[in-house]
C-alpha positions as CSV (number, residue, x, y, z in Angstrom):
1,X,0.0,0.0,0.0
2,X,1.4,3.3,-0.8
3,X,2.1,5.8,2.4
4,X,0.4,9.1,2.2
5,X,2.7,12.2,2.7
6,X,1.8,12.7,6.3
7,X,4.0,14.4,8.9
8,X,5.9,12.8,11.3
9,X,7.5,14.0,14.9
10,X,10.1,12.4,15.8
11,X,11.8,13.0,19.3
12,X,15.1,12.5,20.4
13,X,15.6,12.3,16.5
14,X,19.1,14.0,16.4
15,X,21.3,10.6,17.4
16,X,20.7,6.8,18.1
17,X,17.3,5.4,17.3
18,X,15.6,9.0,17.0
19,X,17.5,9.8,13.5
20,X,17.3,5.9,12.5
21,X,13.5,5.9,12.6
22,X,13.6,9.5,10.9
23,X,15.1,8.1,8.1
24,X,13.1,5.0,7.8
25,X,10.2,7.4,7.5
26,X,11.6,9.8,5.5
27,X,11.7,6.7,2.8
28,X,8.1,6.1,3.7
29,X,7.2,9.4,2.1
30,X,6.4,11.4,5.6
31,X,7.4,14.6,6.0
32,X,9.8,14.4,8.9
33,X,10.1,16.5,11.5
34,X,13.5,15.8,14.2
35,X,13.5,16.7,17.5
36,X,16.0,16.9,20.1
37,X,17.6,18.5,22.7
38,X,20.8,19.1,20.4
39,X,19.9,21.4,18.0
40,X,22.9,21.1,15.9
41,X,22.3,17.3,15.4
42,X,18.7,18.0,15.0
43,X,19.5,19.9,12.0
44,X,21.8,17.7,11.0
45,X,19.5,14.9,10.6
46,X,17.2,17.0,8.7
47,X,19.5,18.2,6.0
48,X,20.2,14.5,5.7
49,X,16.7,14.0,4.6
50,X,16.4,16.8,2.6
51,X,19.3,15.4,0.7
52,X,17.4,12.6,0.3
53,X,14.6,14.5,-1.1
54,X,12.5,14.5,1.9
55,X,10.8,17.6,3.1
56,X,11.9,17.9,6.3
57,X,12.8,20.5,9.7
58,X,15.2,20.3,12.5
59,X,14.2,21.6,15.7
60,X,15.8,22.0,19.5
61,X,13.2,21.2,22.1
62,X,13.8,20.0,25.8
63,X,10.6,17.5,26.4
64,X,10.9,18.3,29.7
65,X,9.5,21.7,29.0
66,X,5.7,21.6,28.4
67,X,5.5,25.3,27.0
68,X,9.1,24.6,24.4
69,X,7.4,21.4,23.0
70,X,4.1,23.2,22.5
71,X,6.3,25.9,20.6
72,X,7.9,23.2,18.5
73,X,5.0,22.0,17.4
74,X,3.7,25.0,16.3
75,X,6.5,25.3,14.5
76,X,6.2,21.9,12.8
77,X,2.2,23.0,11.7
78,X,3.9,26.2,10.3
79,X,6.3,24.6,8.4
80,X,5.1,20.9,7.2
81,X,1.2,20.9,8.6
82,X,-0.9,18.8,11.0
83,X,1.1,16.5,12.6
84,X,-0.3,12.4,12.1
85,X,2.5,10.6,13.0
86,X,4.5,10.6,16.6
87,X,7.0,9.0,17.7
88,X,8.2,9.5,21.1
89,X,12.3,8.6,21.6
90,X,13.9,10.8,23.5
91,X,15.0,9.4,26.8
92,X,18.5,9.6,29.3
93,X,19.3,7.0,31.2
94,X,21.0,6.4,34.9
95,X,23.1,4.0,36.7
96,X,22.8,4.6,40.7
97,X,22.4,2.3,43.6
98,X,18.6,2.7,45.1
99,X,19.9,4.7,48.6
100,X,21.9,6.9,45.9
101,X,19.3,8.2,43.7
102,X,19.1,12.0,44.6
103,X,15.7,13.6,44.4
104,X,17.1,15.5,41.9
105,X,17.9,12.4,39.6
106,X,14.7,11.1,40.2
107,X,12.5,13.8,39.0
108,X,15.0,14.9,36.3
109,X,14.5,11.1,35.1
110,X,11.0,11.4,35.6
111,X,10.6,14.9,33.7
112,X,12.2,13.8,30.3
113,X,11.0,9.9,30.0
114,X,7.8,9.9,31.2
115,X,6.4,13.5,31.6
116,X,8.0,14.5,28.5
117,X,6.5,11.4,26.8
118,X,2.9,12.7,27.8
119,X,3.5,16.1,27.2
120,X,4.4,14.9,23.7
121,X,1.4,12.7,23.3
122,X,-1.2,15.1,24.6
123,X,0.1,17.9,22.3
124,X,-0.7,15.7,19.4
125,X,-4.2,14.0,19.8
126,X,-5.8,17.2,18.4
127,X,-4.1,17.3,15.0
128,X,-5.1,13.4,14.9
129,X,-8.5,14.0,15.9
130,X,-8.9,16.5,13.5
131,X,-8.4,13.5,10.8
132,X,-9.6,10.6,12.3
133,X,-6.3,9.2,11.9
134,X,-2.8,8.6,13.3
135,X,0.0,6.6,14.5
136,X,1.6,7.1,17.7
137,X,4.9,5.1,18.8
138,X,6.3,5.0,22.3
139,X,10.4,3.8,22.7
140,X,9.9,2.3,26.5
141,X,12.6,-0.5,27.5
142,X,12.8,-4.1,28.0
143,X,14.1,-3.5,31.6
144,X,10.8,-2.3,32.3
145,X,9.7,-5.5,31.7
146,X,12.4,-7.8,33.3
147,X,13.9,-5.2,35.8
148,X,17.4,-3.8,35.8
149,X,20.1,-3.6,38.6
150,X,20.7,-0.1,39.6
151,X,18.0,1.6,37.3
152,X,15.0,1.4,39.3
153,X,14.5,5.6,38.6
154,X,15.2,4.6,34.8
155,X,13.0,1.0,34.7
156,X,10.2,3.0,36.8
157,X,9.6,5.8,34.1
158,X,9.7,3.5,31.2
159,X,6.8,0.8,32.9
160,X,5.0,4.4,33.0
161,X,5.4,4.7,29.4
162,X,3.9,1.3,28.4
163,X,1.2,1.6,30.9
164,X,0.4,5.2,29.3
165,X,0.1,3.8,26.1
166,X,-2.0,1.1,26.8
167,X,-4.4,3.2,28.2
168,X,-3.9,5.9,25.7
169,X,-4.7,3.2,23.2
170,X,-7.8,2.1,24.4
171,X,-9.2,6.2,24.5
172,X,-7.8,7.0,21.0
173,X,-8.9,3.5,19.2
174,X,-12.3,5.2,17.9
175,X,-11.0,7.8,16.4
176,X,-8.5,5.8,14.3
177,X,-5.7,6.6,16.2
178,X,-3.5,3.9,17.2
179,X,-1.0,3.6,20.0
180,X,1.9,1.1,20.4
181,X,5.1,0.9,22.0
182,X,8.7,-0.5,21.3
183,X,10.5,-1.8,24.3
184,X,14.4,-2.2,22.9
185,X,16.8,-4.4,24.4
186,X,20.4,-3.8,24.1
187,X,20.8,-1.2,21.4
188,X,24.1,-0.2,19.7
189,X,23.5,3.2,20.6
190,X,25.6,6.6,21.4
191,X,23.1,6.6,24.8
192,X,24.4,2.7,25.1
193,X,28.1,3.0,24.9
194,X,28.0,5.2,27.7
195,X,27.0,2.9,30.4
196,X,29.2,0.1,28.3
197,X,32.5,2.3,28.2
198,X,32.1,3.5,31.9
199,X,32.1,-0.6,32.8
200,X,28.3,0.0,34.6
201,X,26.6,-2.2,32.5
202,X,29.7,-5.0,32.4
203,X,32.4,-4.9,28.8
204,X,30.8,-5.4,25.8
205,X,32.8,-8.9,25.6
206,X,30.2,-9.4,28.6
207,X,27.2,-8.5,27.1
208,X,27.3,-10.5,23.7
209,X,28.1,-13.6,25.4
210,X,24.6,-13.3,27.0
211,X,22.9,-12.2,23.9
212,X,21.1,-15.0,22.0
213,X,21.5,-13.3,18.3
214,X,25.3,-13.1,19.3
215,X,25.1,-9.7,18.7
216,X,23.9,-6.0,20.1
217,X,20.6,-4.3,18.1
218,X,21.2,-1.4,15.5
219,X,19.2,1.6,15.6
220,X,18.0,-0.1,12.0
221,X,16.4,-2.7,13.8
222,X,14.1,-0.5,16.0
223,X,13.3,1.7,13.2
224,X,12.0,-0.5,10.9
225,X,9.7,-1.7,13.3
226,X,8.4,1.6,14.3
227,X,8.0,2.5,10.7
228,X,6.0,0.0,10.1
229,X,3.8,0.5,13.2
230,X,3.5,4.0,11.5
231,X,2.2,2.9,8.2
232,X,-1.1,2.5,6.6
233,X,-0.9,-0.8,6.8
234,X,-0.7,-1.3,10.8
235,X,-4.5,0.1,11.5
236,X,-5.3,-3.1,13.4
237,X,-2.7,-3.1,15.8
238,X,-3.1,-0.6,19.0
239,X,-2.1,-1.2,22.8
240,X,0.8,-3.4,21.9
241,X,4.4,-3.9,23.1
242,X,6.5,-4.9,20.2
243,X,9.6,-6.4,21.9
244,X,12.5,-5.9,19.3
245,X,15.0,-7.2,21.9
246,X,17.4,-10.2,19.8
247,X,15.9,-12.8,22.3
248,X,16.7,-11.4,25.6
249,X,13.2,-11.6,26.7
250,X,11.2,-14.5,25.6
């Protein structure tokens, strides 16, 4: 089925994932619209696409911030028009024994994964409403679902975000709109090789010998999936977890 020229938000879209999936739907035919904290990458990834011969804007937005993300997608009307397609990647992550986490890190981790998720969502429903259709796409984490050592702040706000979008799912299903999430597992990501480099999530040696494909997931391999959850063709799917994890968690 061909894909309609709709526009798509993509946050976090300036590294990792976020400019993976921006491409994938750039070769969709979406209009592609990358957000992300870093501006330069932001509009990085968007001359990429316009290279490519996809219309496309770069914009610096903290998630965090309910009034910037309401700017940006002002902006993103302005420029491309009604937004139809969201997908919602911009995350940090933590390492920190439970007595350590500092109120601080707690809310900060709250503010950007889950708030900022919502804040994102919420923004969007009207455009969607407006035309009875949409596709919405949540990045959570399969540590949400199988628990991580020393992440409880991080594991806690991504459970949020698959429990939000079930439940968004079930509101938005009559309207056409549907609502799914990806839960990664061990991604081969700038946001990865942190942890892996500063030895809190074990050498990478480590990690492959526990992971049943033999190898680490691309950003390619979450983006494809998300694309597809964003296409015409995925109307009957809504209030799902699509585990893209290489086996982890079976």
């Amino acid at each position: 089925m061909a894909q309609v020229s709709r526009v798509a938000v993509v946050t976090g879209g300036g590294s990792g994932m976020g400019r993976a999936i921006c491409h994938h739907l750039g070769r969709q035919g979406r209009q592609v619209a990358a957000l992300d904290i870093n501006g330069e990458a932001a509009a990085e990834v968007a001359r990429e696409l316009d290279v490519a011969g996809v219309r496309a804007r770069g914009v610096q937005v903290d998630v965090s911030d309910r009034a910037a993300i309401d700017a940006a997608f002002d902006e993103v009307r302005r420029e491309l028009g009604a937004i139809e397609i969201l997908v919602t990647s911009a995350g940090i992550e933590g390492f920190s024994d439970f007595l350590d986490i500092t109120t601080e890190q707690w809310d900060r981790m709250v503010a950007v994964n889950l708030s900022g998720t919502f804040h994102c969502l919420q923004l969007a429903v009207p455009d969607m409403l407006e035309a009875r259709w949409g596709r919405m796409v949540t990045i959570s984490s399969s540590s949400a679902q199988s628990g991580t050592r020393r992440m409880s702040h991080y594991v806690a706000t991504k459970g949020g975000v698959i429990a939000l979008t079930k439940a968004l799912a079930l509101d938005l299903a009559p309207h056409g709109i549907t609502v799914n999430t990806i839960p990664p597992g061990v991604i081969d990501t700038p946001m990865m090789r942190r942890p892996m480099e500063s030895g809190a999530m074990g050498s990478l040696d480590q990690i492959l010998a526990r992971a049943p494909l033999g190898r680490l997931g691309t950003p390619d391999d979450i983006a494809v999936t998300a694309a597809f959850l964003c296409s015409e063709e995925a109307g009957y799917i809504t209030g799902q977890q699509i585990n893209v994890n290489g086996g982890w968690y079976v």
